[in-house]
C-alpha atoms as a printed R data frame, in Angstrom:
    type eleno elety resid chain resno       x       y       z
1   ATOM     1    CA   UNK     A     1  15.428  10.967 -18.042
2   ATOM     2    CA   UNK     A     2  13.201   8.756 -20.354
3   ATOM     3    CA   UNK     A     3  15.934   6.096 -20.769
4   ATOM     4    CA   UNK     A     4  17.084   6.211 -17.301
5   ATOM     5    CA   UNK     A     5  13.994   5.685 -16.083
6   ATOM     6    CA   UNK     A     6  12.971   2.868 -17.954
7   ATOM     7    CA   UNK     A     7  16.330   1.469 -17.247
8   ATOM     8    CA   UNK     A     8  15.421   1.119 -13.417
9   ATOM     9    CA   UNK     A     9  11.715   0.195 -14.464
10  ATOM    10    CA   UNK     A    10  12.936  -2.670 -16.626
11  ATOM    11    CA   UNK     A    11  15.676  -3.658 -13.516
12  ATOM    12    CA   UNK     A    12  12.813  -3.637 -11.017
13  ATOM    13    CA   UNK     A    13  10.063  -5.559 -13.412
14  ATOM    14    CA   UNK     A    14  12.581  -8.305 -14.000
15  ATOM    15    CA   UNK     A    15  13.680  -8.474 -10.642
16  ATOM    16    CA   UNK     A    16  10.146  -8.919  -9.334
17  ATOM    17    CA   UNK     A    17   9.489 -11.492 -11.573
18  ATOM    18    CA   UNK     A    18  12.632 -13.944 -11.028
19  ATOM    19    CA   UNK     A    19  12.008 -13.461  -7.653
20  ATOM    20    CA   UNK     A    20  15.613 -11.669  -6.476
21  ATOM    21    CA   UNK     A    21  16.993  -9.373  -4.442
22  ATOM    22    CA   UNK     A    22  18.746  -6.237  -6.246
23  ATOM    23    CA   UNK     A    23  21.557  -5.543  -3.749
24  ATOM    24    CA   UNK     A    24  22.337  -1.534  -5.028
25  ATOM    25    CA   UNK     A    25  19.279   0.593  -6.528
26  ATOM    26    CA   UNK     A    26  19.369  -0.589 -10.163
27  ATOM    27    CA   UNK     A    27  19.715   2.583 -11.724
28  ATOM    28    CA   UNK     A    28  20.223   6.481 -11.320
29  ATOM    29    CA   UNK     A    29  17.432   7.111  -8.100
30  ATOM    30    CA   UNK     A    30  14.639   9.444  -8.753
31  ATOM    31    CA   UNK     A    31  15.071  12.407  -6.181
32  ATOM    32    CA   UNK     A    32  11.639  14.253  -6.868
33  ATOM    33    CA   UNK     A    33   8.010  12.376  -6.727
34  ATOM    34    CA   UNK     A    34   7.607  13.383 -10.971
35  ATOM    35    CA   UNK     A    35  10.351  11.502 -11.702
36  ATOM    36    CA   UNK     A    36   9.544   8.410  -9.405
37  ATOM    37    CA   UNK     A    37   5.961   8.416 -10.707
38  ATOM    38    CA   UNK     A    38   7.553   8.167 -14.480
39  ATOM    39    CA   UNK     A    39   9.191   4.848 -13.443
40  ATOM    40    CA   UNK     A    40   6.211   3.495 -11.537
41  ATOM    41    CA   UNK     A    41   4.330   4.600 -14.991
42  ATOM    42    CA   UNK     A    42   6.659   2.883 -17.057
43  ATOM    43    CA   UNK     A    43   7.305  -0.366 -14.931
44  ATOM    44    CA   UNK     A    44   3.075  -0.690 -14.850
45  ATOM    45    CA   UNK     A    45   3.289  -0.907 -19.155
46  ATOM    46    CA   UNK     A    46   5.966  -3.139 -18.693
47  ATOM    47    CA   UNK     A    47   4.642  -5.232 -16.212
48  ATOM    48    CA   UNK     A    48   1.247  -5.600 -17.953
49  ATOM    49    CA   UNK     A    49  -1.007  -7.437 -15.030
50  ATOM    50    CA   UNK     A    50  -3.958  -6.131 -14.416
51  ATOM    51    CA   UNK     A    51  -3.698  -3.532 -11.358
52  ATOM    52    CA   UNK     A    52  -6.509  -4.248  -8.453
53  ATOM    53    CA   UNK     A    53  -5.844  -1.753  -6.092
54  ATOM    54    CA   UNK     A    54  -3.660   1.141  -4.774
55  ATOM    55    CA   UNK     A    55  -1.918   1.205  -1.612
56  ATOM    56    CA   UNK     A    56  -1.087   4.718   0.449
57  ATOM    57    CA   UNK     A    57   2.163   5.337   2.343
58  ATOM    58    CA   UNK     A    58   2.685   8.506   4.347
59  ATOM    59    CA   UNK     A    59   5.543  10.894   3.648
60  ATOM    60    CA   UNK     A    60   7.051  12.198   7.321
61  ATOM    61    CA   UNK     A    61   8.182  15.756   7.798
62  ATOM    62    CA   UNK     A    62  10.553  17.643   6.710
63  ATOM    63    CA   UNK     A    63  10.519  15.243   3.823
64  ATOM    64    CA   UNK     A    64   6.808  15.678   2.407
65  ATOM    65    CA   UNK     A    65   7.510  19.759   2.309
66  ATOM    66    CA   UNK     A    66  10.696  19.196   0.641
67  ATOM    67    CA   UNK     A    67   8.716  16.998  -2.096
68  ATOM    68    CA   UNK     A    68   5.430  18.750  -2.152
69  ATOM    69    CA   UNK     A    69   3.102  15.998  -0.807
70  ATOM    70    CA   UNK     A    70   2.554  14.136   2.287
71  ATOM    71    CA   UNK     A    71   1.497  10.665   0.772
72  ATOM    72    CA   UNK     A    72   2.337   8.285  -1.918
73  ATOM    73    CA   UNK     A    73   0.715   5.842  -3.834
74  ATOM    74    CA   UNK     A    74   1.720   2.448  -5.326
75  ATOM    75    CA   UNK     A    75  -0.476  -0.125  -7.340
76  ATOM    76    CA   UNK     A    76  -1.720  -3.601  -5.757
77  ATOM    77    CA   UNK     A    77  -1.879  -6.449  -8.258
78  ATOM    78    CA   UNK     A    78  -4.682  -8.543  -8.354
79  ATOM    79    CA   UNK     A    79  -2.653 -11.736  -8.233
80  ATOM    80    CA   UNK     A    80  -1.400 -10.754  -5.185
81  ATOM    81    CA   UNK     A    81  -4.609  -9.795  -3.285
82  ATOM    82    CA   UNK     A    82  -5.988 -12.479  -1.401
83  ATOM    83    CA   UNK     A    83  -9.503 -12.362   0.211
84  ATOM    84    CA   UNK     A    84  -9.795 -14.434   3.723
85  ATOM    85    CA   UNK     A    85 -12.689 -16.065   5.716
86  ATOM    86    CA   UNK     A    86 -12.540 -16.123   9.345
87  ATOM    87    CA   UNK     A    87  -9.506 -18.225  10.973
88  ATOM    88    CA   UNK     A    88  -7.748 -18.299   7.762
89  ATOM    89    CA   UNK     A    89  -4.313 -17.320   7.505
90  ATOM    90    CA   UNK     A    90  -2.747 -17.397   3.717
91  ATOM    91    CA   UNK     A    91   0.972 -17.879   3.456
92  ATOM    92    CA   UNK     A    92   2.106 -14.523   1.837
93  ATOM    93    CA   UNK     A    93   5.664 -14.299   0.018
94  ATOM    94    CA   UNK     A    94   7.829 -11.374   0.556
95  ATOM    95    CA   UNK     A    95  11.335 -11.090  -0.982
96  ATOM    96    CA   UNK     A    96  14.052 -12.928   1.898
97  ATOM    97    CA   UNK     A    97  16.713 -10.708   1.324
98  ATOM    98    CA   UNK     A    98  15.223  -7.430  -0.022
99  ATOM    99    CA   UNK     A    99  12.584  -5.347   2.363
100 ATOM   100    CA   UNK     A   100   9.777  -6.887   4.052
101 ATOM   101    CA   UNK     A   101   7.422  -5.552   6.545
102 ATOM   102    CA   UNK     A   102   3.525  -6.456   7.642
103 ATOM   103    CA   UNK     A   103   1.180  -3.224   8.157
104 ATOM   104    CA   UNK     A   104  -2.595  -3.276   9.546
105 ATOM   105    CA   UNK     A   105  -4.881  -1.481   7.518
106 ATOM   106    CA   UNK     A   106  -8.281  -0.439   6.599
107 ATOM   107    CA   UNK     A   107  -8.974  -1.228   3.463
108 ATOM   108    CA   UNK     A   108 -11.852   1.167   1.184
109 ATOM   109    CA   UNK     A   109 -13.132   0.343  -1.602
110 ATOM   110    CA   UNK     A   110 -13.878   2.669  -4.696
111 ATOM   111    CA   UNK     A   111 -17.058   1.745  -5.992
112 ATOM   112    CA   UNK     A   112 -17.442   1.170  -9.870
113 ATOM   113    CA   UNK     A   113 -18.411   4.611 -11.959
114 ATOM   114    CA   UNK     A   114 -16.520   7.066 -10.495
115 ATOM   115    CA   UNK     A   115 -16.288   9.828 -12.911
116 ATOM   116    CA   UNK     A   116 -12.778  11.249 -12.042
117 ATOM   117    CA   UNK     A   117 -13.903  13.943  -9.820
118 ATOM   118    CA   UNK     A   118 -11.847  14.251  -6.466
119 ATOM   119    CA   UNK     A   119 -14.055  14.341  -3.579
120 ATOM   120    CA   UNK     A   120 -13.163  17.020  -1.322
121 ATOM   121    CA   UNK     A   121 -14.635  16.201   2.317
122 ATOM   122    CA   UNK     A   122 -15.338  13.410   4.299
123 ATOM   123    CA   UNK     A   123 -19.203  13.027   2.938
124 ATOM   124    CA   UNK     A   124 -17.835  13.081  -0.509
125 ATOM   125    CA   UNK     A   125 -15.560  10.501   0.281
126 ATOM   126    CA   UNK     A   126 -17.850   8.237   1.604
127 ATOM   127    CA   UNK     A   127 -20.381   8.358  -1.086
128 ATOM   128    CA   UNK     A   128 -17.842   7.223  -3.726
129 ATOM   129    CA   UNK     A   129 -17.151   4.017  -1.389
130 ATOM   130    CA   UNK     A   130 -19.093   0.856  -1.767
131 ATOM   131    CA   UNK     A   131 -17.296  -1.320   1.179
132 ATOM   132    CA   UNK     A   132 -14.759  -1.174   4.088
133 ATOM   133    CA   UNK     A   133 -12.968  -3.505   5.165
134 ATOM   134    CA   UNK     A   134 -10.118  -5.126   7.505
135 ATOM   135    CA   UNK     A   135  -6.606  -5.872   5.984
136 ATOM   136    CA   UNK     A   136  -2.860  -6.291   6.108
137 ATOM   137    CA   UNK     A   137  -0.584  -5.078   3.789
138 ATOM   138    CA   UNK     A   138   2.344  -6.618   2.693
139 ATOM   139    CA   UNK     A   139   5.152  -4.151   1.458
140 ATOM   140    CA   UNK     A   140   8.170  -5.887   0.137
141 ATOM   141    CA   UNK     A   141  10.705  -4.436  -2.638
142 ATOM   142    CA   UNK     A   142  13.654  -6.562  -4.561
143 ATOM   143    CA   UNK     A   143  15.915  -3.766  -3.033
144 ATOM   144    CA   UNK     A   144  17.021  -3.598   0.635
145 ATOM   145    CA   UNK     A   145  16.967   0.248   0.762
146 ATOM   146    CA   UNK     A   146  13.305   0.907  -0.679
147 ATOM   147    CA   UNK     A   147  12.062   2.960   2.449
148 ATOM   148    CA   UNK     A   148  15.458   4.082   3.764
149 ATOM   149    CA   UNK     A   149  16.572   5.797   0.638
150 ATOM   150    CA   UNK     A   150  13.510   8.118   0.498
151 ATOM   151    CA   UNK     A   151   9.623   8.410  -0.809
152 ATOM   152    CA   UNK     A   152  11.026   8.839  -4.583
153 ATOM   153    CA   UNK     A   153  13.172   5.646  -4.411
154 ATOM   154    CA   UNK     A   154  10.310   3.939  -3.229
155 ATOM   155    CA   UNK     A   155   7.815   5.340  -5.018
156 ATOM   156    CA   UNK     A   156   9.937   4.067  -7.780
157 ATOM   157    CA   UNK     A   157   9.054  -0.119  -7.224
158 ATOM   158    CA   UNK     A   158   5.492   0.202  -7.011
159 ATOM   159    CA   UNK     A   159   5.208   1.607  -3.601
160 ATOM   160    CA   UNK     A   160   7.012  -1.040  -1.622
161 ATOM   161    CA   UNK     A   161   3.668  -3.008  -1.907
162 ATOM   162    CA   UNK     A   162   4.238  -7.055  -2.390
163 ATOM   163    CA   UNK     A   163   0.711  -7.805  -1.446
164 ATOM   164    CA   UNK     A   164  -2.716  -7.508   0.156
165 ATOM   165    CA   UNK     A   165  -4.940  -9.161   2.632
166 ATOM   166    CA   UNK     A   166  -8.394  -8.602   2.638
167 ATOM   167    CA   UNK     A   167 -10.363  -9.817   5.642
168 ATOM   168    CA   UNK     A   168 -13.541  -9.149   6.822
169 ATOM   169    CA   UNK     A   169 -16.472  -6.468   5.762
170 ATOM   170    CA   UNK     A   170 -16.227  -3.109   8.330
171 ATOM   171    CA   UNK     A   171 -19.985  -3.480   9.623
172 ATOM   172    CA   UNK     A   172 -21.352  -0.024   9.847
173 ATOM   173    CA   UNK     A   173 -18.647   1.812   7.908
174 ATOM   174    CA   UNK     A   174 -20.736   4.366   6.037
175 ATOM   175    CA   UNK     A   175 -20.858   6.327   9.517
176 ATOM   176    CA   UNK     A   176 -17.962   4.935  11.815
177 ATOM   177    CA   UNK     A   177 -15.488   6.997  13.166
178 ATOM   178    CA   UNK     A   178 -12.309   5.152  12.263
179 ATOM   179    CA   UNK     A   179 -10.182   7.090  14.838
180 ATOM   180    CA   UNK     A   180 -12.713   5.287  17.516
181 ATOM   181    CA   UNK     A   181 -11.513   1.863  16.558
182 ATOM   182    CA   UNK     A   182  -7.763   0.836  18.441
183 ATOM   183    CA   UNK     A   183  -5.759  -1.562  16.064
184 ATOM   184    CA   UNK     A   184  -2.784  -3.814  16.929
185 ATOM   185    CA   UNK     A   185  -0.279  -5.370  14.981
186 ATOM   186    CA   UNK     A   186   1.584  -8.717  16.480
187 ATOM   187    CA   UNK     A   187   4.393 -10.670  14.968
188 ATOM   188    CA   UNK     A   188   5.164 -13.947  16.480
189 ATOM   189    CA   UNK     A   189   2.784 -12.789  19.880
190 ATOM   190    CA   UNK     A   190   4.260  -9.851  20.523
191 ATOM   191    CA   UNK     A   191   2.874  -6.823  20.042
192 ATOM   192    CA   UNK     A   192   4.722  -4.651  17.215
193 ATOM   193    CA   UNK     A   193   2.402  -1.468  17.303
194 ATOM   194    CA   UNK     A   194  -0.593  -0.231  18.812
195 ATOM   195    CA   UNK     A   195  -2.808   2.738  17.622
196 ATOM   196    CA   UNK     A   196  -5.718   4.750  16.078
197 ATOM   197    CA   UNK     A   197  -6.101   6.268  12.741
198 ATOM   198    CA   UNK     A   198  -6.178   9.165  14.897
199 ATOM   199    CA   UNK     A   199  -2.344   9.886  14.239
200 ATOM   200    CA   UNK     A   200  -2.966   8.813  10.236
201 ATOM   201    CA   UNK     A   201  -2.897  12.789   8.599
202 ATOM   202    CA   UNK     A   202  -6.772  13.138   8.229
203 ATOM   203    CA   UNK     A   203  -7.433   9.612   8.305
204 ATOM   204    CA   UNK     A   204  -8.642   6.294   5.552
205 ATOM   205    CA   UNK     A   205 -10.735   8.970   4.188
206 ATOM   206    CA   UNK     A   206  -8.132  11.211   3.387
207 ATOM   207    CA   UNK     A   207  -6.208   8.649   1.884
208 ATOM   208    CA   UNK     A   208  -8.610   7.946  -0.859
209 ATOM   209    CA   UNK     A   209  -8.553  11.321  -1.328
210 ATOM   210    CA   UNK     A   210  -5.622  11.673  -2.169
211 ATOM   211    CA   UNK     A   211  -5.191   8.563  -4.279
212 ATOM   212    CA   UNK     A   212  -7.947   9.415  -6.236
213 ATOM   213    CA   UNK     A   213  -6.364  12.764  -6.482
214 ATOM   214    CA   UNK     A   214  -3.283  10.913  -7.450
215 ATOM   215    CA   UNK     A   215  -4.549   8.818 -10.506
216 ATOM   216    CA   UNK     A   216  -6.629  12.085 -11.892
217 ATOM   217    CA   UNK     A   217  -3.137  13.744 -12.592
218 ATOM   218    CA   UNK     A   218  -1.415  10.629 -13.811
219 ATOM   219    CA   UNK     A   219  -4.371  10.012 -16.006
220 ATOM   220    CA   UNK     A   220  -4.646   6.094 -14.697
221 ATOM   221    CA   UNK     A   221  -8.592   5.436 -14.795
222 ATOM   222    CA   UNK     A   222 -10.235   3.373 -12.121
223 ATOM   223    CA   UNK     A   223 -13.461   3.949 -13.151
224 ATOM   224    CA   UNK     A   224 -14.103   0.336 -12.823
225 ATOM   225    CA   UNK     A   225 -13.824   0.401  -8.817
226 ATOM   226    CA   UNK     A   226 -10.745   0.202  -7.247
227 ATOM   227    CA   UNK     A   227  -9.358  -1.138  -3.516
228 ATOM   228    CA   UNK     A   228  -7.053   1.732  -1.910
229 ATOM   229    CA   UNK     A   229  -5.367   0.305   1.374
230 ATOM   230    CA   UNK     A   230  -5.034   3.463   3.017
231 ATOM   231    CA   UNK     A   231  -1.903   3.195   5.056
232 ATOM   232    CA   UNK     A   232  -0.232   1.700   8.023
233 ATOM   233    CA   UNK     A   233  -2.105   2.752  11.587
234 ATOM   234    CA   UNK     A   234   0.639   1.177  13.805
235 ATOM   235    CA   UNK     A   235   3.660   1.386  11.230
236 ATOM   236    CA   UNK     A   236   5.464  -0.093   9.345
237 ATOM   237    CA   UNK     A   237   6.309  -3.258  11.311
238 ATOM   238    CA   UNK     A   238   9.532  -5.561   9.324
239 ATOM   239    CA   UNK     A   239   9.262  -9.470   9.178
240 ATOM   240    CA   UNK     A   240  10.924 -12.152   7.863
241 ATOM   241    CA   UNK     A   241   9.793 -15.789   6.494
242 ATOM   242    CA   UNK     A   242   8.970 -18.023   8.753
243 ATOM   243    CA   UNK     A   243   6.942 -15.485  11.309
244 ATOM   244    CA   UNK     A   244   2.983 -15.062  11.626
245 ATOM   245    CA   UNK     A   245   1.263 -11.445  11.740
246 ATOM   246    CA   UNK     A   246  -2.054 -11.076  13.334
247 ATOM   247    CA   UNK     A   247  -3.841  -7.925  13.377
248 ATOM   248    CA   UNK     A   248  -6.738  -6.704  15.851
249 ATOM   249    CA   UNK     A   249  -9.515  -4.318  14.942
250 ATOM   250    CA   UNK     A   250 -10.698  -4.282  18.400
251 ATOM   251    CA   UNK     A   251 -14.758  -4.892  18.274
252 ATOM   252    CA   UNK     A   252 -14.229  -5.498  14.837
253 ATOM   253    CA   UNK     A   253 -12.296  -8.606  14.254
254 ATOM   254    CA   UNK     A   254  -8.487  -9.561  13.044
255 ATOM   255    CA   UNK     A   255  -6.933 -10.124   9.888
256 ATOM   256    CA   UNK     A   256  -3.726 -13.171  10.023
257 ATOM   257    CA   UNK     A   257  -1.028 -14.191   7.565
258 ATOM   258    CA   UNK     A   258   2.369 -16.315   7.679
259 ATOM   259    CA   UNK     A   259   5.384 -15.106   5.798
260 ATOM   260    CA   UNK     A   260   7.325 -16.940   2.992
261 ATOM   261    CA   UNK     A   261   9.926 -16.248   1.229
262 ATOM   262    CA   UNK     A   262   9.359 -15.543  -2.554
């Protein structure tokens, strides 16, 4: 299984870096999360840029009994994080003819020093957190099929994460109730998704959870701080280059970006 999955690891590294689409899964696909997480592992020594963040995907039933957990985690390089101002709108590349797709999220952030202990309530949670704050994911993968092939597959290429926006600073995070806040996701003006974290398992919170969770039993430390974009709260929405995402926090602000091709 070592060899096989550094096969894929090595297909997927490369791929990301010429910037091309892989048009079959490059490889024998990972049907369990343990081996996924082995590729992921082995693409992250491969890759060798230095890892900023973590983004969280949820796993949908029957599928998350069948695999044993209902999230997944994939790393967010810091040269593809991009912090906005107000009004700003970055150009953000996505691979053209793999998978592309735009997803509003709340973005926490892991303050430096935690000591690798897994906080197990909301309270917890909140006191390992040094800021909140508005975002947009970008998930893109090389290959066509990341999401529709199942978590392990993409698990397997980092997560299906291409990218993160980071707008502005969640005022009054350390008590808000995130399910209060209704977020919207347009593409081009019209509205892709509208919802709550309400329908988001137990929420941002429980997201870092389980990240954190995540890393402990991979043995990846973080103990320098770490962002953890904690999932899509009106789904995964697809694009393609040459369209503009806004998102709305309502009462909070939005979070824009046009899409490029790679």
């Amino acid at each position: 299984m070592t060899d096989k999955a550094k096969a894929v690891a090595e297909a997927f590294v490369a791929a990301r870096r010429e910037k091309r689409a892989l048009a079959t899964y490059p490889g024998e696909a990972p049907t369990d999360l343990g081996g996924a997480y082995r590729i992921q592992d082995i693409a992250l020594e491969l890759d060798g840029r230095s890892v900023s963040g973590w983004k969280v995907g949820k796993i949908n039933p029957p599928t998350d009994a069948q695999l044993g957990s209902n999230r997944l985690a994939g790393p967010i390089f810091a040269d593809s994080v991009v912090t906005v101002s107000d009004g700003e709108a970055p150009e953000m590349p996505v691979f053209a003819d793999g998978f592309a797709a735009a997803e509003a999220e709340f973005l926490l952030h892991v303050a430096a020093g935690w000591d690798g202990t897994v906080p197990q309530d909301d309270a917890e949670t909140r006191a390992v957190l040094d800021a909140v704050h508005l975002g947009i994911e970008v998930a893109s993968s090389p290959y066509p099929r990341i999401n529709a092939d199942g978590p392990p597959v993409t698990v397997s290429d980092y997560g299906n994460n291409y990218g993160m926006i980071v707008g502005a600073a969640l005022e009054g995070w350390e008590t808000i109730d995130f399910n209060g806040i209704t977020v919207r996701l347009e593409i081009d003006g019209e509205v892709a998704g509208e919802a709550t974290t309400a329908a988001m398992l137990d929420g941002p919170l429980g997201a870092v959870r389980f990240l954190l969770g995540n890393l402990a039993a991979r043995g990846i430390d973080c103990s320098g701080g770490t962002w953890v974009s904690t999932g899509a709260v009106t789904g995964v929405h697809p694009v393609v280059p040459g369209q503009r995402v806004l998102a709305t926090f309502e009462g909070h602000g939005t979070v824009a970006c046009g899409i490029v091709a790679a």
